[in-house]
PAZAPA-4460 file (N, C-alpha, C; in steps of 0.05 Angstrom, whole numbers, plus 32768, in hexadecimal, padded with zeros to 4 digits):
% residues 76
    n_x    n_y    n_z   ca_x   ca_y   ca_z    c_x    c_y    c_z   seq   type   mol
   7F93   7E95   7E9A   7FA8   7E9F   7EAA   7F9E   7EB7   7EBA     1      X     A
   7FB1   7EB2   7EDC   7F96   7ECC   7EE3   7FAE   7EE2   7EE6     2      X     A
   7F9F   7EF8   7EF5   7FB8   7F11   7EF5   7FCC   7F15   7EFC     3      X     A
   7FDD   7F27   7EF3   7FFB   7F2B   7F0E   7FF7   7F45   7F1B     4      X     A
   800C   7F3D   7F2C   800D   7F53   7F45   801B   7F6A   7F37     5      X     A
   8014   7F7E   7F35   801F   7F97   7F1D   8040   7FA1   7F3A     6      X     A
   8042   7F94   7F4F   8060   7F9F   7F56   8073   7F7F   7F54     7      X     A
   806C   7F6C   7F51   807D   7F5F   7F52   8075   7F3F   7F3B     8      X     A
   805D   7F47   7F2B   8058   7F35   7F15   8053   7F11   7F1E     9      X     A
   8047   7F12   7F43   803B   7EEF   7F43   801C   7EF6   7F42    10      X     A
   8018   7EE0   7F43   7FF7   7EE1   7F3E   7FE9   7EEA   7F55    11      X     A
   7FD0   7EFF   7F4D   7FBB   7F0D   7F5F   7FB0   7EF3   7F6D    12      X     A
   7FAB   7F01   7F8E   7F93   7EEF   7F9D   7F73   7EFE   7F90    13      X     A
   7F66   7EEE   7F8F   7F44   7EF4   7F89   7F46   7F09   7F98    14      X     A
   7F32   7F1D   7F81   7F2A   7F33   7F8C   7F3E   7F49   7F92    15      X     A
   7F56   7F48   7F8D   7F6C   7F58   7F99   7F84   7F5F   7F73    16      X     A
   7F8C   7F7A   7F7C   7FA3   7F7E   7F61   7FBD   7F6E   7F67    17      X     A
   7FB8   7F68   7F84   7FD9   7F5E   7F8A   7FD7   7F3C   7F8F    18      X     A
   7FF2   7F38   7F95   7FF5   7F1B   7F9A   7FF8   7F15   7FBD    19      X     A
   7FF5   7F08   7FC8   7FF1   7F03   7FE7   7FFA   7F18   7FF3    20      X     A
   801E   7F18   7FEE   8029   7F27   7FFD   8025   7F4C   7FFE    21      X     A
   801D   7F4E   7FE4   8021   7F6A   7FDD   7FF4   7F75   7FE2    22      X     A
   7FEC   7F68   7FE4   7FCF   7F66   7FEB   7FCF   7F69   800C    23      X     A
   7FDF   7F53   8021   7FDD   7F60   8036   7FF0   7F78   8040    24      X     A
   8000   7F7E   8032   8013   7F96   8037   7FF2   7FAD   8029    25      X     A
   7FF1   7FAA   801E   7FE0   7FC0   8017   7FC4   7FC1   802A    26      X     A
   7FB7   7FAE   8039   7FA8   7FAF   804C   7FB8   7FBA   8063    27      X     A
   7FC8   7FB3   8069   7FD9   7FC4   807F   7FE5   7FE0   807D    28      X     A
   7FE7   7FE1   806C   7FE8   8009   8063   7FD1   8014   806A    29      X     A
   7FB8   8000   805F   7F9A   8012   8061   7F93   8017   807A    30      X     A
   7F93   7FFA   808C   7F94   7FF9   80AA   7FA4   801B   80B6    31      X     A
   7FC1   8012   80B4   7FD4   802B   80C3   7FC2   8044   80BA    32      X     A
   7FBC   804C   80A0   7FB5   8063   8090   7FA1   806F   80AB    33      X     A
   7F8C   8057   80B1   7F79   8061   80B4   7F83   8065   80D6    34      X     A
   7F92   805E   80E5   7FA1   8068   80FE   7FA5   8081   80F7    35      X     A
   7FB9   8086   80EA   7FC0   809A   80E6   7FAB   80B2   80D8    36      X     A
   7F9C   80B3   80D6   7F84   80C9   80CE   7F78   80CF   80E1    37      X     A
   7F77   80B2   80F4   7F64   80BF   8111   7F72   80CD   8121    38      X     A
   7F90   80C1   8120   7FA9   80D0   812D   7FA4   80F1   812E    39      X     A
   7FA7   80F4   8110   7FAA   810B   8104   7F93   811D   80FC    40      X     A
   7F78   8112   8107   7F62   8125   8105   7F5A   8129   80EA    41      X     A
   7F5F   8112   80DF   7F5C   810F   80C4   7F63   8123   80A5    42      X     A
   7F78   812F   80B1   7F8D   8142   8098   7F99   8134   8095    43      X     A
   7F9E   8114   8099   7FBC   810E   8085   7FAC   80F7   8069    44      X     A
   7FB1   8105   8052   7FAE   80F7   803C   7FB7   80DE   803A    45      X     A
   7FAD   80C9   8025   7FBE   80AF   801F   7FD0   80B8   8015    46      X     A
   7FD3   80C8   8004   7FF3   80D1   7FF4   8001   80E4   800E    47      X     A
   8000   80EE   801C   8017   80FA   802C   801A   80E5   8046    48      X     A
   8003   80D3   804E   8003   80BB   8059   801F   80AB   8046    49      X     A
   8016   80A0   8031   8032   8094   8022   804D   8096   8020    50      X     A
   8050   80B3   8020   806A   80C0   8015   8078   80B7   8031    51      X     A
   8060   80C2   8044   8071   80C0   8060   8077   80A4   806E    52      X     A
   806B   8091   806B   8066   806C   806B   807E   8064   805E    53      X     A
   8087   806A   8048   8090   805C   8033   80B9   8065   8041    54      X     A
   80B8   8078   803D   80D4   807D   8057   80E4   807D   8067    55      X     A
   80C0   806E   8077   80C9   8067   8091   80D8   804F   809C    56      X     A
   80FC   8051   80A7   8104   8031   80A4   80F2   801C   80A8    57      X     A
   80E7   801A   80BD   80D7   8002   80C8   80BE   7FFC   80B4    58      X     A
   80BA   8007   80A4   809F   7FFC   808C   80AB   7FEE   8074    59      X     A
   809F   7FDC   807C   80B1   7FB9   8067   80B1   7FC0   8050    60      X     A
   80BC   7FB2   8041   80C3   7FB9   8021   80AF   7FB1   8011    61      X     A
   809A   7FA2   8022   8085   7F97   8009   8070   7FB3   8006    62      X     A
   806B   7FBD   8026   805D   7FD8   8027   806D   7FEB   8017    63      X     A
   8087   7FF2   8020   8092   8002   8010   8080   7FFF   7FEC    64      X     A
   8088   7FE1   7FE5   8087   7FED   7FCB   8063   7FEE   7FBA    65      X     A
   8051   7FDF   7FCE   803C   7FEC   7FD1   802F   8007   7FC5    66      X     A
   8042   801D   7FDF   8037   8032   7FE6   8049   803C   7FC9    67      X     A
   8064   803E   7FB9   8073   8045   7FB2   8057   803E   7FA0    68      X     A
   804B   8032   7F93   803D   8025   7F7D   8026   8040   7F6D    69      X     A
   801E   8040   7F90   8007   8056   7F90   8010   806A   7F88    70      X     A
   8028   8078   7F90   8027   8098   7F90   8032   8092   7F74    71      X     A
   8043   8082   7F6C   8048   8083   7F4B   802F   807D   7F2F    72      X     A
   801E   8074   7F3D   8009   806F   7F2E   7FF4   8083   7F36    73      X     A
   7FF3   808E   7F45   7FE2   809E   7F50   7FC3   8096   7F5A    74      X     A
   7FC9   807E   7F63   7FAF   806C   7F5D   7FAE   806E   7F84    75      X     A
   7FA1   8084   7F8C   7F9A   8090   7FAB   7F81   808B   7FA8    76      X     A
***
């Protein structure tokens, strides 16, 4: 039996903690992250990056709970 996705319990794609959906929500945080650092001259952390992502209406609920994942696990 292979792994689950620790936010929503279907099975991991290879190589990844998550399952499709929550694997490319989490490539797309890292993507924006990294916009936003060049934006920002590179002072904005992944955790104040998060807090501030995760808020924002327009950031989908799979990101939402993604990013929600990290700062509760602390796994930055």
């Amino acid at each position: 039996m292979g792994k689950a996705c620790p936010i929503c319990n279907n099975p991991t794609i290879d190589d990844s903690r998550f399952c499709k959906q929550h694997h490319v929500a989490h490539e797309r945080l890292q993507s924006v992250f990294d916009k936003w650092r060049s934006a920002y001259g590179n002072e904005v952390t992944w955790r104040v990056f998060l807090e501030r992502v995760i808020r924002l209406p327009d950031t989908g609920r799979r990101a939402r709970e993604v990013g929600k994942l990290f700062l509760e696990t602390d796994s930055l």
